[in-house]
C-alpha positions in Angstrom: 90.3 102.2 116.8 92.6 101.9 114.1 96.5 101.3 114.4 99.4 103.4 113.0 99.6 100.8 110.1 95.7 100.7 109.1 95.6 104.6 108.8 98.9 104.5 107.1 97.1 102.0 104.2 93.8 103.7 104.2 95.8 107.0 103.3 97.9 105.5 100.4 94.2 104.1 99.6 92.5 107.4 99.6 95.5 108.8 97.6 95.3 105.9 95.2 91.7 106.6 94.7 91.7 110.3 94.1 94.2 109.8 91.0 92.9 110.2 87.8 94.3 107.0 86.5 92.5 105.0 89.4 89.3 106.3 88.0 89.5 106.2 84.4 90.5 102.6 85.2 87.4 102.1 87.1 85.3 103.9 84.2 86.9 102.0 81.4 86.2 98.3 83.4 82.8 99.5 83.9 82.1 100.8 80.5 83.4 97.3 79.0 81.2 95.5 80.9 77.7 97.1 80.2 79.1 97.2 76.5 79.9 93.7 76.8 76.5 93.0 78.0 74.8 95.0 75.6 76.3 93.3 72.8 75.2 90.0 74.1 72.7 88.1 72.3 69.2 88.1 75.0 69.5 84.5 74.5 73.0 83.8 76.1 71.5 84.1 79.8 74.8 82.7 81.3 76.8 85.2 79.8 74.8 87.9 80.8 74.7 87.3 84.3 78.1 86.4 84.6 78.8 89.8 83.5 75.6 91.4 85.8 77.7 89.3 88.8 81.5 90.8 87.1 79.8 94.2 87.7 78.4 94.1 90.8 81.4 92.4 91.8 83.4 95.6 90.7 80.9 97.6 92.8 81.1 95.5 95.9 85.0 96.0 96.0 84.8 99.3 95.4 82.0 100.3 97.9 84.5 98.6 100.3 87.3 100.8 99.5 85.7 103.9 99.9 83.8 102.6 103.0 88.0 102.0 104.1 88.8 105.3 103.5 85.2 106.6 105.2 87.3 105.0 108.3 89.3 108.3 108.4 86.8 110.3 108.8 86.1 108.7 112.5 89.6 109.5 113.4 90.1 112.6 115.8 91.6 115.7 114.6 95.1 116.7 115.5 94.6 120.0 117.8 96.2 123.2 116.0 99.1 124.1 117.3 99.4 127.9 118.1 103.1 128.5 117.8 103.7 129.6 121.5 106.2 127.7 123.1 107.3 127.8 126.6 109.2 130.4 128.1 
């Protein structure tokens, strides 16, 4: 179960992630690293699997972050309320 302060975070997350700056971000860092690695002699093996290992790095944090926000799906809904009070 998650606390008041974990679905509190994974909200601001989920907000953060849906923003279009957070995702041109994300394209731009990927984009710069498969141009990098295209531009990158065959030769320079190092190079190129540091950047392979840069990317999938960039993939493993964000599969994480959306696997955080995936949390809030698990959470139950609040009941609707009907508007009848008693009395």
């Amino acid at each position: 179960m998650l606390t008041d302060l974990q679905v509190r975070r994974r909200n601001i997350l989920k907000a953060m992630m849906a923003e279009d700056l957070w995702n041109e971000a994300i394209a731009e860092a990927k984009s710069n690293i498969v141009q990098q690695l295209l531009s990158t002699p065959a030769i320079a093996r190092d190079e190129r699997e540091a950047l392979y290992n840069e990317n999938l790095a960039l993939d493993r944090v964000l599969g994480r972050l959306n696997a955080m926000v995936g949390d809030l799906s698990f959470l139950p809904k609040p009941k609707p309320t009907t508007g009848d009070t008693d009395g």
